[in-house]
Residue, then its C-alpha position, 0 to 999 in steps of 0.5 A: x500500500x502506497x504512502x499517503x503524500x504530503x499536503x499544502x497544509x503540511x507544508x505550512x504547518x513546517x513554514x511555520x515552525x521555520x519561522x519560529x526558528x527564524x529559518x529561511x522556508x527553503x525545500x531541505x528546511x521544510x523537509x527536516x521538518x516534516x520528516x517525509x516528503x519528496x523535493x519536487x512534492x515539497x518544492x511546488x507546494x513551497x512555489x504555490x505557498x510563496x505564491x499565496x504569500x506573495x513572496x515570489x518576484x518575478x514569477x514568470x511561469x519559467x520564461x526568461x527575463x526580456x533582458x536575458x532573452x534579448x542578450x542570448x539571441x544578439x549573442x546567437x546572431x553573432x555566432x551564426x554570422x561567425x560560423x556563417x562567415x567561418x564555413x564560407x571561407x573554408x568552402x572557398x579554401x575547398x573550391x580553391x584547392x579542389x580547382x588546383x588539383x584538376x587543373x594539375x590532372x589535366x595537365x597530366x592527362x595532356x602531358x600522358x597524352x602528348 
């Protein structure tokens, strides 16, 4: 037979305690407390409490800030054009080489000719 889980009143009953203790409610202090529970478990009920409480800034369901975000595409455009501009100059290397080299069959093909 499975474990009954943990609730959200669980989870606020242990804040409590922590505060009492003047303990920061963080996942590992909520779970000392409660004996029992899994991370995940305790981390979305301590991300809905917080929620409730109004504590949590920036809640933004897992997108980046504007400014992070903003910051990682100027770097990726960067590096596209810096690979883009790296993989041209080594086709044209290739192109050039691979030139060379036929030139030099045919003048072998002339000169077996010949």
């Amino acid at each position: 037979m499975g474990r009954i889980g943990i609730s959200y009143q669980d989870v606020a009953t242990a804040i409590l305690k922590l505060q009492e203790q003047s303990k920061p409610p963080t996942v590992d202090n909520v779970r000392e407390v409660l004996k029992t529970g899994s991370k995940s478990t305790i981390a979305r009920l301590l991300r809905e409490w917080k929620q409730q409480h109004g504590l949590l800034k920036n809640h933004n369901d897992g997108n980046l800030p504007t400014e992070l975000m903003g910051m990682i595409k100027e770097f990726w455009l960067k590096l596209q054009n810096k690979t883009d501009g790296s993989a041209d100059n080594h086709q044209q290397e290739y192109d050039a080489t691979l030139h060379g080299i036929q030139q030099q069959l045919n003048q072998y093909k002339a000169k077996d000719a010949a």
